[in-house]
C-alpha positions in Angstrom: 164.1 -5.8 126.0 162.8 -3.1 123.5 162.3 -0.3 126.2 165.8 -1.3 127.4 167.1 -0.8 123.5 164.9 2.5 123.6 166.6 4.1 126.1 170.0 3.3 125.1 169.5 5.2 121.9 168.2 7.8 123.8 171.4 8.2 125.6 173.3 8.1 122.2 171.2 10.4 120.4 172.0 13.0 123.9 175.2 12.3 123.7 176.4 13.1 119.8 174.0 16.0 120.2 176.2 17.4 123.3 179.3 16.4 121.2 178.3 18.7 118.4 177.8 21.7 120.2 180.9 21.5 122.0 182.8 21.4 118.7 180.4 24.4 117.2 181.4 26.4 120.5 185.2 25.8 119.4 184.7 26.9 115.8 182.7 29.7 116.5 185.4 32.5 116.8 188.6 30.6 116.5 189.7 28.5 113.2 190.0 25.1 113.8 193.6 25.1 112.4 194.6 27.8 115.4 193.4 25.1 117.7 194.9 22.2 116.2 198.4 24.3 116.4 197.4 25.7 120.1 197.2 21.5 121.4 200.5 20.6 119.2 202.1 23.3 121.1 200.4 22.1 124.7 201.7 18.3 123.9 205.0 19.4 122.8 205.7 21.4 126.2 203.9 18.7 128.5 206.2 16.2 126.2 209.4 18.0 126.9 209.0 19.2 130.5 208.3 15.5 131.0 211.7 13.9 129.4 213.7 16.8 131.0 212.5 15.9 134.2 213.5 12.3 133.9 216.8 13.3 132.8 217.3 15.8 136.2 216.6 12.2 138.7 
């Protein structure tokens, strides 16, 4: 059981690491408030192209 336990923190470990870096890649050049305003503005079209087309049927 403990080598099974071992290697699930392993994977956990691997995994926050990989997490980490993908944020620092995102903050690197751009400000993290650019990109918060960039997805609002994704979600809002995806959001309104969505109703619109439920209104056309």
């Amino acid at each position: 059981m403990e080598q099974a336990d071992c290697r699930f923190q392993t994977q956990v470990r691997k995994v926050q690491v990989e997490a980490r870096q993908i944020r620092r890649h995102t903050q690197t050049f751009i400000d993290i408030h650019q990109v918060r305003q960039a997805a609002n503005v994704k979600i809002f079209i995806i959001l309104q192209a969505f109703f619109q087309g439920d209104d056309a049927r």
